[in-house]
Every structure is written in C-alpha cells, then in structure tokens.
RODO-2510 file (C-alpha; in nm, 4 decimals, decimal comma):
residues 434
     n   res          X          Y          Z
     1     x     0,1806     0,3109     0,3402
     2     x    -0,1103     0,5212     0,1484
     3     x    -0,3958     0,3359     0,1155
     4     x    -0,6950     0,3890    -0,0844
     5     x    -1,0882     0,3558    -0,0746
     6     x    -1,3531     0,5721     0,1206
     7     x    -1,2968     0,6850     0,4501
     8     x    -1,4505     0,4668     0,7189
     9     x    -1,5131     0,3975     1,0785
    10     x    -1,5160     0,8335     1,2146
    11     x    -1,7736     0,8203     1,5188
    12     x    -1,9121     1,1102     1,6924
    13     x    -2,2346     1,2154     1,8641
    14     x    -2,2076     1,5357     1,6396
    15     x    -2,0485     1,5760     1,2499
    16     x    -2,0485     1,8496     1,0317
    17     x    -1,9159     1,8140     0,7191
    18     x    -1,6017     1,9375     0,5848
    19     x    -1,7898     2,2620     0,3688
    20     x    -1,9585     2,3339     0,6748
    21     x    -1,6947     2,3081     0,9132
    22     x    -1,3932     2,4675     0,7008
    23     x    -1,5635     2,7248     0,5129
    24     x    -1,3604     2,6167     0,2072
    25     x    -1,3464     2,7938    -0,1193
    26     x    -1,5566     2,5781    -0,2784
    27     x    -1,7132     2,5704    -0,6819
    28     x    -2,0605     2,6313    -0,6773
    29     x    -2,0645     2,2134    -0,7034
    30     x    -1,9300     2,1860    -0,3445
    31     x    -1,6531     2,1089    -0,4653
    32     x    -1,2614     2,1722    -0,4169
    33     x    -1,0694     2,3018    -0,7381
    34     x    -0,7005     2,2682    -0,7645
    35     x    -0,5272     2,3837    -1,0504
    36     x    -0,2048     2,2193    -1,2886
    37     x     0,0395     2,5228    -1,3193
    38     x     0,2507     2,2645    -1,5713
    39     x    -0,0409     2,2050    -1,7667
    40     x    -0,2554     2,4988    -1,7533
    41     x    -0,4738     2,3718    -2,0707
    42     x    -0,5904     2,0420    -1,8191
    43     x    -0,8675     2,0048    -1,6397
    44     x    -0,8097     2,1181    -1,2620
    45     x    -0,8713     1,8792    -1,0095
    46     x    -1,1515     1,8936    -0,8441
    47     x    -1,2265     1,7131    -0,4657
    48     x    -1,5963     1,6916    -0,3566
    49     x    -1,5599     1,7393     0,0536
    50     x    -1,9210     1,8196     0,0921
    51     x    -2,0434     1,4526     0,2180
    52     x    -1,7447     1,3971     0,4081
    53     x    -1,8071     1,4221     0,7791
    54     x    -1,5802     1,4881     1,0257
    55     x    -1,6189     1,5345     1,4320
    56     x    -1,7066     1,9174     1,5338
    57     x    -1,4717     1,8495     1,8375
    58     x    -1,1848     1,8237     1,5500
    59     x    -1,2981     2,1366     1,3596
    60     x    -1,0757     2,3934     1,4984
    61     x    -0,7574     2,1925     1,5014
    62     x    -0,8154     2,0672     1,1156
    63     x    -0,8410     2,4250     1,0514
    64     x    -0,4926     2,5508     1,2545
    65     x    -0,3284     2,2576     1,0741
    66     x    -0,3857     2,3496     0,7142
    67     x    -0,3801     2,6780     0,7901
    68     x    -0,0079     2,6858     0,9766
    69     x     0,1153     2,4984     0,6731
    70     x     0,0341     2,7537     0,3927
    71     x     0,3650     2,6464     0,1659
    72     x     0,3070     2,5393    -0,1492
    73     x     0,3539     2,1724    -0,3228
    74     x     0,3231     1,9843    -0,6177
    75     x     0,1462     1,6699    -0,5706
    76     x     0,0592     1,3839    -0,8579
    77     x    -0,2545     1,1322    -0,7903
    78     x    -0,1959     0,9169    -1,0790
    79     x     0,1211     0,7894    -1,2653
    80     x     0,0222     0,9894    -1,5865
    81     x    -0,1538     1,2939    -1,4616
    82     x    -0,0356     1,6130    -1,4299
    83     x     0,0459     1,7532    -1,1007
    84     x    -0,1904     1,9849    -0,8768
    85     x    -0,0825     2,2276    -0,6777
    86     x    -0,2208     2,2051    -0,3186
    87     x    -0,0432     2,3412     0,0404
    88     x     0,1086     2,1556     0,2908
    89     x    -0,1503     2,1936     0,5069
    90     x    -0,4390     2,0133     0,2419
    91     x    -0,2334     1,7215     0,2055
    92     x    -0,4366     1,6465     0,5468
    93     x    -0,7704     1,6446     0,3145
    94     x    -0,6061     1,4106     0,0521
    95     x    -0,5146     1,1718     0,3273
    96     x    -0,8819     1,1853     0,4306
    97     x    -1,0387     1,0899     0,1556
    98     x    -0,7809     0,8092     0,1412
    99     x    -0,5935     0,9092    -0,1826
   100     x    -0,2609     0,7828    -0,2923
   101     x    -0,0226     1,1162    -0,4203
   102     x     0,3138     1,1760    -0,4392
   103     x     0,4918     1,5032    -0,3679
   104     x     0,6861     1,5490    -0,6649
   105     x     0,7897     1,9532    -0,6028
   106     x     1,1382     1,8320    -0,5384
   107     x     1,1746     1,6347    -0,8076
   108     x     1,4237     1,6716    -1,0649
   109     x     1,4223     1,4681    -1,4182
   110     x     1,6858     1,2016    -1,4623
   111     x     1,8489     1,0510    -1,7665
   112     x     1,8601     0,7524    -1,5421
   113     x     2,1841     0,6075    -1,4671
   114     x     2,0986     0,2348    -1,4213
   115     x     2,1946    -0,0550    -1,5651
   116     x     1,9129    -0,3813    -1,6656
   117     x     2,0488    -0,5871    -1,3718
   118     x     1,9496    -0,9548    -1,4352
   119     x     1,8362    -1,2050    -1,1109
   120     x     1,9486    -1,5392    -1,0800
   121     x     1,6552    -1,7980    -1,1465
   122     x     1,8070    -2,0221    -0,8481
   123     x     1,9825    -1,9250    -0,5436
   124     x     2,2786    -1,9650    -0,3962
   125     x     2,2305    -2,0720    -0,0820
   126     x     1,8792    -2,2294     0,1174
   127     x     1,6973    -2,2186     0,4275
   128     x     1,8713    -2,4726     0,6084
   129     x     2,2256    -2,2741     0,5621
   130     x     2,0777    -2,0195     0,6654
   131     x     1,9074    -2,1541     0,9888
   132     x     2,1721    -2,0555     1,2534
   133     x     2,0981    -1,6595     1,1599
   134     x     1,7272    -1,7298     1,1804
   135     x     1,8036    -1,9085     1,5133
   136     x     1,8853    -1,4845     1,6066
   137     x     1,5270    -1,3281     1,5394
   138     x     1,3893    -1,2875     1,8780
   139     x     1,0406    -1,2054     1,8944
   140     x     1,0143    -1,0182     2,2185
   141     x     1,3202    -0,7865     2,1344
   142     x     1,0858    -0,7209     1,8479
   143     x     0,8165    -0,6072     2,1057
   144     x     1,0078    -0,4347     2,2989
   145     x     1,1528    -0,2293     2,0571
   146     x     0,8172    -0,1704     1,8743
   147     x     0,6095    -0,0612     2,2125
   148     x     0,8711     0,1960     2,2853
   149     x     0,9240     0,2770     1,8917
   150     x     0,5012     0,3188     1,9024
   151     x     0,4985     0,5108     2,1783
   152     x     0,5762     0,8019     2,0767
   153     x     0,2490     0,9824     2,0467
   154     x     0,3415     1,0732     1,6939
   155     x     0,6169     0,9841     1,4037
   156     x     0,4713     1,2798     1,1641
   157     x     0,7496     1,3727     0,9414
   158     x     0,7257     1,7680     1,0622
   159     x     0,6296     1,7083     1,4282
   160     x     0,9558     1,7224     1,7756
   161     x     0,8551     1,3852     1,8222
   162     x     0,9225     1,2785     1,5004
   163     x     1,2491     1,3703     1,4958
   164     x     1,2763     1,2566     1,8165
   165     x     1,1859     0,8532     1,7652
   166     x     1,4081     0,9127     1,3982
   167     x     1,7008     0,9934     1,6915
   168     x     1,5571     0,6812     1,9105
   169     x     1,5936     0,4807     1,6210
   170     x     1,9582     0,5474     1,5208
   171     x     2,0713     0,5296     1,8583
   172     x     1,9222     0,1811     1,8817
   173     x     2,1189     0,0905     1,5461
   174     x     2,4700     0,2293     1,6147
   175     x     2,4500     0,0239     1,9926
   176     x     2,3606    -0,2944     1,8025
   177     x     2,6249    -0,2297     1,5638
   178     x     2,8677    -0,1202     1,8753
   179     x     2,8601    -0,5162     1,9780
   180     x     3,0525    -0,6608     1,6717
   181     x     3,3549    -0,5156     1,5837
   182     x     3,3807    -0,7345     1,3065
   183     x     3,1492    -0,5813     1,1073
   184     x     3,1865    -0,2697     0,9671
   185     x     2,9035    -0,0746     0,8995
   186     x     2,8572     0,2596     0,8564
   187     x     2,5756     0,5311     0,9557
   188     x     2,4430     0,8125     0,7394
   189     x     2,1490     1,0373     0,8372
   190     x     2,0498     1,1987     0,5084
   191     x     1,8926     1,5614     0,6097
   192     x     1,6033     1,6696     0,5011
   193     x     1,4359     2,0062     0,5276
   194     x     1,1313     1,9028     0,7541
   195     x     1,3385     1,7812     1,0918
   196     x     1,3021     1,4052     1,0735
   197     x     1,6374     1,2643     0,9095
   198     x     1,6330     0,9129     0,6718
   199     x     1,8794     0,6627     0,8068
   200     x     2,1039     0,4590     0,5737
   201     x     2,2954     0,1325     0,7565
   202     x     2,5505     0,0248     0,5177
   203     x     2,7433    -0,3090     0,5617
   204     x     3,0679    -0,2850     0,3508
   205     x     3,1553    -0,5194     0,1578
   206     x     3,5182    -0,7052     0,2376
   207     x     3,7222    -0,5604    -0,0442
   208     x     3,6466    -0,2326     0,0487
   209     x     3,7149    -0,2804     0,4682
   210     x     4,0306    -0,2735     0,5104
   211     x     4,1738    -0,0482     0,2230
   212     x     4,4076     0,2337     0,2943
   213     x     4,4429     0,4125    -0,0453
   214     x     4,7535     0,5766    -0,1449
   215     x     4,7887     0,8356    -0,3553
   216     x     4,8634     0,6423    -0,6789
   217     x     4,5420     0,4168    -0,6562
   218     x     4,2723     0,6678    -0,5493
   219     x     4,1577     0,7028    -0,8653
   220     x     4,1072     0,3180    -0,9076
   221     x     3,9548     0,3335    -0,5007
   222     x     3,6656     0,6323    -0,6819
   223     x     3,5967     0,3978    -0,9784
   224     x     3,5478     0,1068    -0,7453
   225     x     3,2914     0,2826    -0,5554
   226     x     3,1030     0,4507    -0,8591
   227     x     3,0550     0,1239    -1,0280
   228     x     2,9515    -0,1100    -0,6957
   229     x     2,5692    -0,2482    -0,6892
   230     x     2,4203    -0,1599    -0,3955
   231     x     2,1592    -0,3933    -0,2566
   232     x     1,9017    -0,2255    -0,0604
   233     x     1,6466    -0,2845     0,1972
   234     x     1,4455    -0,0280     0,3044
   235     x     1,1016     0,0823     0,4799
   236     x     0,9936     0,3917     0,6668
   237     x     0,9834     0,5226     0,9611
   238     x     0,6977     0,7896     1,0120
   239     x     0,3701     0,7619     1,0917
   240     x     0,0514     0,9409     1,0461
   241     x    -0,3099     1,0347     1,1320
   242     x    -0,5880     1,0952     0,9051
   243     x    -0,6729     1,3915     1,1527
   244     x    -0,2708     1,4746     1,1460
   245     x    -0,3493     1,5913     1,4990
   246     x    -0,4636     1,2724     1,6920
   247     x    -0,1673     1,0314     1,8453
   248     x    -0,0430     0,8159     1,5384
   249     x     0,1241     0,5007     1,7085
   250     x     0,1498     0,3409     1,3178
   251     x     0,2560     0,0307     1,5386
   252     x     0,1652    -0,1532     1,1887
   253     x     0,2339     0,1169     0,9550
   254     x     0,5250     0,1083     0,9573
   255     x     0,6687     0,0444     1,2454
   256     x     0,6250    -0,2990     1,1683
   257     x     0,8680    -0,2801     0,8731
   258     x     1,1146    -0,0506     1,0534
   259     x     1,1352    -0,3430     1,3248
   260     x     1,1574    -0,6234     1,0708
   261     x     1,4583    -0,4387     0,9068
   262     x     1,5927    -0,3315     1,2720
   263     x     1,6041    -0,7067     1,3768
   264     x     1,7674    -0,8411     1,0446
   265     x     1,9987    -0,5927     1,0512
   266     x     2,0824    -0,7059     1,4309
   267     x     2,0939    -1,0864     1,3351
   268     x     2,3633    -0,9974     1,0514
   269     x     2,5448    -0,7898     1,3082
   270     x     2,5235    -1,0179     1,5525
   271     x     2,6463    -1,3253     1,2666
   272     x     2,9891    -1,1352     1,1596
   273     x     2,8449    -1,0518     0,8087
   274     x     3,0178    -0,8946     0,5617
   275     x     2,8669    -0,8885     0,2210
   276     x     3,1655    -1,0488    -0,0269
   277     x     2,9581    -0,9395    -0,3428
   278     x     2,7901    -0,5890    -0,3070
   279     x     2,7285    -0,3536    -0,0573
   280     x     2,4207    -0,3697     0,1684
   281     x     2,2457    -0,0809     0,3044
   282     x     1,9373    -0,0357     0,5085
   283     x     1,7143     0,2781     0,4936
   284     x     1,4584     0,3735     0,6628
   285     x     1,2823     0,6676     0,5610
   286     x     1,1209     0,9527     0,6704
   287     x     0,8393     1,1351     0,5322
   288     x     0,7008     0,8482     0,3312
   289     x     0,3202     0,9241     0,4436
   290     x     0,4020     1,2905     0,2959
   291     x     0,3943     1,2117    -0,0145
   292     x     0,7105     0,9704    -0,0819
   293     x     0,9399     1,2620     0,0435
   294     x     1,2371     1,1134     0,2078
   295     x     1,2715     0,7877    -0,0407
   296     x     1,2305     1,0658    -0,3304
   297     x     1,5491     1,3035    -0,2030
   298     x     1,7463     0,9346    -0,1056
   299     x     1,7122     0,8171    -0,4935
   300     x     1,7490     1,1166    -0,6260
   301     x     2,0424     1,1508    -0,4656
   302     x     2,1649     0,8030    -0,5557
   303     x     2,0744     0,8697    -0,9060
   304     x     2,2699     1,2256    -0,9360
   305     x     2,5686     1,0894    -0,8056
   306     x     2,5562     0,7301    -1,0331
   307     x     2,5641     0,4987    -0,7854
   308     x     2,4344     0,1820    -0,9255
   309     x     2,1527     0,0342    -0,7396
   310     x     2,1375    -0,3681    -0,7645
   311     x     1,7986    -0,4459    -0,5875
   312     x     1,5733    -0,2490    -0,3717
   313     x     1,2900    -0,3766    -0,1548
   314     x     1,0734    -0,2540     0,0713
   315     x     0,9180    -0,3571     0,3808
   316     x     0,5511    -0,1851     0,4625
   317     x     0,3202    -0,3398     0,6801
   318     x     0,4354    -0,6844     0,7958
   319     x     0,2075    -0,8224     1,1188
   320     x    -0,1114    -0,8014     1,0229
   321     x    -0,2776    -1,1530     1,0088
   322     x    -0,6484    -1,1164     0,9263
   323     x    -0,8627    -1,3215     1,1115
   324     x    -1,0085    -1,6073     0,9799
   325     x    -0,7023    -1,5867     0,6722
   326     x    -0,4030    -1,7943     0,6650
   327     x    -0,0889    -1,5980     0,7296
   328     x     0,0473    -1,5256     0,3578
   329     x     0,3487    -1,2919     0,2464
   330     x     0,2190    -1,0237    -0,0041
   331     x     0,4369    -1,0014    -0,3432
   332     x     0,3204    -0,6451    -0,5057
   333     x     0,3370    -0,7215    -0,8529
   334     x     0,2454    -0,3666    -0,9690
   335     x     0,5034    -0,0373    -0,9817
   336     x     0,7863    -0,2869    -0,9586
   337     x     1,0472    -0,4598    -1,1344
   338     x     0,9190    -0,7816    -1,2956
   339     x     1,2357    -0,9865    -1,2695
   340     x     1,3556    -0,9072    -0,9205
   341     x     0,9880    -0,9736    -0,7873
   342     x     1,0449    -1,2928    -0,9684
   343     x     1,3295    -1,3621    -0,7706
   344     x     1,1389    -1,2516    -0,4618
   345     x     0,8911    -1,5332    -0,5510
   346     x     1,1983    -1,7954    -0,5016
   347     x     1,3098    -1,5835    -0,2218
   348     x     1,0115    -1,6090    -0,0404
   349     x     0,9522    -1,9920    -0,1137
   350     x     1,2580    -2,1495    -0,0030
   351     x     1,3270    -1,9366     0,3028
   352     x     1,0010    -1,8085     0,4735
   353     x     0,7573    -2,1002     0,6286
   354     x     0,4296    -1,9118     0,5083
   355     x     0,3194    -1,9173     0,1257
   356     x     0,3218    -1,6167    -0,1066
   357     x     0,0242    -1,4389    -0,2608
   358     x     0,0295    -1,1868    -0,5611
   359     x    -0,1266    -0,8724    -0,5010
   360     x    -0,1186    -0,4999    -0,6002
   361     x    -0,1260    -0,1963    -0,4674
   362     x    -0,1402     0,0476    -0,6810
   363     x     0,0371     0,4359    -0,7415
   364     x     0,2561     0,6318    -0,4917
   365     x     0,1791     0,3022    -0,2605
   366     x     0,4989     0,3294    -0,0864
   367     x     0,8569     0,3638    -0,0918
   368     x     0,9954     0,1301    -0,3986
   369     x     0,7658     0,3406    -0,6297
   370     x     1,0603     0,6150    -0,5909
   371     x     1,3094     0,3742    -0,6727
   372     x     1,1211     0,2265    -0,9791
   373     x     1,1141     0,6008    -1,0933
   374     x     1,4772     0,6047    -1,1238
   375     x     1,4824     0,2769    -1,3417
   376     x     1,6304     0,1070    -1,0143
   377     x     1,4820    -0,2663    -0,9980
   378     x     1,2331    -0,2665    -0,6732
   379     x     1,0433    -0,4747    -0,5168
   380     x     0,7774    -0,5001    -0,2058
   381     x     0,6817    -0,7388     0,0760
   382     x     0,3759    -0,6808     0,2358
   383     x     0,1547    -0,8809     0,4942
   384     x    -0,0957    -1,0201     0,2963
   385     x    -0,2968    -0,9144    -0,0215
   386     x    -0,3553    -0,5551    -0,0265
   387     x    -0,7261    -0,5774     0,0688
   388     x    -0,6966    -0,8138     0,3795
   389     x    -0,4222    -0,5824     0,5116
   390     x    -0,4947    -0,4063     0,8386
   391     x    -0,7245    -0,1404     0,7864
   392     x    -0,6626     0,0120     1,1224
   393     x    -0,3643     0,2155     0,9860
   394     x    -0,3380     0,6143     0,9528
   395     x    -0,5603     0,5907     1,3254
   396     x    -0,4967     0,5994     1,6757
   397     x    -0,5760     0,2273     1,7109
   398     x    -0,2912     0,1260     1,4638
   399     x    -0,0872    -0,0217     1,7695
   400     x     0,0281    -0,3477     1,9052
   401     x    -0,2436    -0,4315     2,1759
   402     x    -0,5501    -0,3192     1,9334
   403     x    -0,6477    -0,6696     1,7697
   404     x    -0,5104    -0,9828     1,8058
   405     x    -0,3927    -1,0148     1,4750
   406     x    -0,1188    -0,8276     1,5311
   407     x     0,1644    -1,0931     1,4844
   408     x     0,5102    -1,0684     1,5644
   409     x     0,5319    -1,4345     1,4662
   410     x     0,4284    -1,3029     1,1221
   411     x     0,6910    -1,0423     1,1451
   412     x     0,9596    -1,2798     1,1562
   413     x     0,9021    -1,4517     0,8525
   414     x     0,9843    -1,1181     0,6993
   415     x     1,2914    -1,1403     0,8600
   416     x     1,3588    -1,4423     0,7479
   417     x     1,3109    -1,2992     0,4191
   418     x     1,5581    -0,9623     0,4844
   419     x     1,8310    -1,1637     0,6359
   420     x     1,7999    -1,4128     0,3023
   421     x     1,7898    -1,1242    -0,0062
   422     x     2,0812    -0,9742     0,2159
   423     x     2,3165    -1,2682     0,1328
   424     x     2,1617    -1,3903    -0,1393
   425     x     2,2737    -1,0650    -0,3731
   426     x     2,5413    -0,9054    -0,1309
   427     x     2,7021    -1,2509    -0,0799
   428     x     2,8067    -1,4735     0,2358
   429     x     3,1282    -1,5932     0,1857
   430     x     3,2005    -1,4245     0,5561
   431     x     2,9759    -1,6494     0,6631
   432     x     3,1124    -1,9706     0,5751
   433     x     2,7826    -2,0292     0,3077
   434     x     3,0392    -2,0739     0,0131
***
C-alpha cells in the first residue's frame, strides 16, 4: 500500500532535519529539484525537505542507503504528470514524505489487448452454497502463518530476506497444493531483476486438465489458451519502512492480504476446485511498495503476450478494525473498473457478514492501478475507508501484537469474499454448485 498525508509520529530526544542532516543539493528555497527528461519544457519537481525531521541516530544509514542505490528511475506522482527522474536510493525520501508514485522506467506503451468484459448483475450461486468452503478458513492457521510470514525482519523488495520470505511463501503454497491431487494447479515465479520473485498460483480450468494434444489439434490447444479469461486475485508480498533500514514486519501491509489470498487459495485446494469457466490465478507480488514494480512487469507481460484478463482484484490491507468503528469492507471506487466494482458491491453483500463502505484511495495506491493501466477491469478490497485504515503501516509497529485492532476475524470475511469471486467468474461446477 502507499499511503498519503504528512509524515507523523518520528520521536527522538534529538532531530535534525533532512537539509541539515543530508547535505542535499538543494535550490536556494531549500528545496529538492528533480527534473522531466520527457518533458524538458515542464516545470521540475520540486520537494521541500527542509522542515522534515528525522532522528540524528538514523542520519548515517539514510545517507548509505540512497547513496548505495545511485541507479536511475523514472517515477510519476500523479496520473497526468510527467515523470521525474529520481535514484533508487531517493525513492526512500518520497516514501517519507508519504507520496504515492509509480516507477514507470520499465514501462512500455500498449495498444491494449482487452476486451469490455461485462459482470453479471446477479450471481450464480450464494452464501449458503457456499458455506461448507467457508466452514475451511481457520483463523489460527492464519496466525500462524502471518507471525512467521512477519517475522522476517524485512520483506524489502531488494533486501536477502526478501527474497527469502518470497521463497517461504511459495514453499508454503506448493505443500498446500501437494495435499489434493485433484486439483491441478500450477506454480510460476515470474523473475524480476531486484531478487524477490512474484508468485502466480493458477487453478486450471477442467477442459484444459486432462488434454494431451496431438499434433493435428495444437493449433486449436494455442487458440484455446490465447483467448481464455483469466480471473485474478492478487496482493503483494513486500514490505517496507519509511527509514528503509528499520525492521518492516508490514504484518498489515500486506501481509494481511498475502494471508487472506494464502488461506482462500488453501480452502479451494482443500474443496477439490476446479474452475469449469475460466482460469484462476493468484499473484502475489513483489516490489509493490517500489513503486508498483512487480504488478507492472506481471501485466505487462500479460498484455504483450494477449492473454485476456476477465477480472482482477486486489487484496491490501485487510485486519485493521479501528477502534470505536464498526468492522466494514472498503470498496475503492477510484482507479478501477466501474462495473466489476459493481459486481464487487453484490459480491460483498451476499457473501461477507460485515457491510460495505465506498471509499477512495487515490493514484499509484496499489496493485490493480497496473492492471487498470492495461484496460484490464480491476478492482480493490480494503479494510475499511481509506482514512480509518491502520496508520501504523510502512513502521516497525505494523505487526500483529501492536494494537488490538488487529483482526484476523476481519481477515476472514475477506476470505469469504476471495473464495466467492473465485467461483463466482471461474465457475463451480466441480463443486457440485450447478
């Protein structure tokens, strides 16, 4: 998740502030100039660091970690502004000041390749149906997963131990899927550059499980895959620190969506599904707190090779109850596709037991924005409206034990709500629904 709004809550018995501290090259307005190479006739960005304070114990290691990451990036802070060009390293000041960006370097311009995919106004099946899978969601293999999944004193995209927990992670997926045999899924880790690896979880669908082509229908076997709708659920897996080098447990953010996918993909694994409509993958990403990398190369991907994407949502942020709030499921309503959110809205009412709020979250907010770039129809879940969401996130106190509003109650409703979109648009005719 990026989140937004003036940096809060940094205590020490001695600050300096950033100009002070970092000897930056700042305008003779204290300020921080970046320039846009694309559009050299704009006005440069400029980022006024001089009333930002920051501990003196932290001075030294800010200045190692912008300075050990000197490569250069392209980085957009607004849907229709051109990009500035920052290094790796000063993303760390963006994520101070609490800006949204997106790294869009990488990024390669698309005549997209997707088709207006229209959502049913009433679904298939209800909650009732659906009850024995539910019966599956077990809080406390939540927890369990999640304290070891937090532990890890770090999830940054570029750091060991973020490639570490991404290898933690698919080795806790491929044993779940190693207990149902009639299920086939399949594992992908999509590389990236930086160390930490996306994961895709694909259930295939039953026309496709048992084929065998032969020579003389492998051409029909290609089309069939080109042309299949591929419902996806998705969150991501890395975590971060405002100082990049403090622990970053992102127990909430979001390793509260990678568990809510984790255990919805075990109670369809442990239910025999096997989607009779579409496909149904699961991602989790990495790099998402970098600037949308790893959901960026994933749909970019998807998009160059014209696979057809039915539905994509994402899960960011999903046990946070605010206290003194009712617990609510957050429908983003901005940066995503109007119709499938609509369908999210029915989704949400007939099969989770909490209410729905609209809310918004604005650019680069997470991982369906790089979806929704590719004219893919996206969607997002969150834990309540944007602004009573848990503002502990991108600290060291972003973990399980840190508040008591930390729900893993409230993460099963968005279970409840995976396990449903899953069937609803990849189909459960395995499942004895139809």
């Amino acid at each position: 998740m990026h989140f937004s709004g003036s940096i809060v809550g940094l205590v020490a018995a001695t600050t300096l502030t950033i100009t002070q501290a970092l000897a930056l090259p700042l305008d003779n307005s204290n300020q921080l100039t970046f320039q846009r190479p694309k559009s050299p006739e704009s006005p440069p960005f400029t980022l006024a660091l001089d009333q930002l304070a920051i501990p003196s114990s932290y001075v030294e290691q800010l200045k190692q970690h912008i300075s050990s990451l000197p490569e250069k990036r392209l980085v957009k802070l607004a849907e229709n502004d051109e990009p500035i060009l920052i290094t790796e390293g000063e993303k760390a000041l963006l994520v101070l000041q609490r800006l949204r960006f997106e790294d869009v370097t990488d990024e390669q311009s698309f005549i997209t390749t997707q088709h207006k995919q229209f959502f049913p106004s009433k679904l298939t099946y209800n909650s009732k149906a659906l009850g024995p899978i539910f019966s599956i969601i077990d809080t406390d293999y939540m927890k369990t997963f999640l304290t070891k999944f937090s532990s890890f004193r770090t999830r940054y995209y570029r750091s060991e131990t973020g490639k570490q927990s991404q290898q933690f992670l698919l080795s806790t997926l491929k044993d779940i899927a190693k207990t149902n045999t009639k299920v086939n899924v399949t594992f992908t880790e999509f590389p990236h550059p930086w160390g930490q690896n996306s994961i895709i979880a694909r259930f295939e669908p039953a026309r496709w499980k048992a084929e065998s082509p032969s020579s003389s229908d492998e051409d029909d076997d290609e089309e069939s895959v080109l042309s299949e709708k591929i419902v996806i659920l998705g969150g991501h897996q890395d975590s971060t620190n405002m100082f990049p080098f403090l622990p970053a447990p992102g127990a909430d953010d979001d390793g509260s969506g990678t568990t809510t996918l984790l255990m919805a993909f075990k109670s369809l694994v442990n239910s025999s599904f096997v989607p009779s409509t579409n496909p149904v993958e699961f991602h989790w990403y990495s790099a998402e707190e970098g600037g949308l990398l790893g959901s960026q190369a994933v749909a970019q991907s998807y998009a160059a090779a014209g696979k057809t994407v039915r539905s994509m949502l994402q899960m960011d942020m999903t046990a946070f109850v605010k206290a003194g709030t009712a617990p609510k499921i957050g429908i983003i309503t901005d940066f995503v596709d109007p119709d499938f959110t609509d369908m999210m809205r029915l989704v949400v009412g007939e099969y989770a037991e909490i209410p729905y709020v609209d809310t918004k979250c604005g650019y680069a907010c997470s991982d369906h924005s790089s979806w929704t770039k590719i004219g893919a129809p996206s969607a997002f879940t969150i834990e309540s409206t944007f602004e009573e969401s848990n503002h502990n996130i991108h600290t060291s106190n972003d973990k399980i034990d840190y508040t008591p509003e930390f729900s893993f109650d409230h993460m099963a409703q968005f279970c409840r709500v995976t396990i449903a979109l899953a069937i609803e648009l990849g189909g459960g005719a395995s499942l004895g629904l139809n």
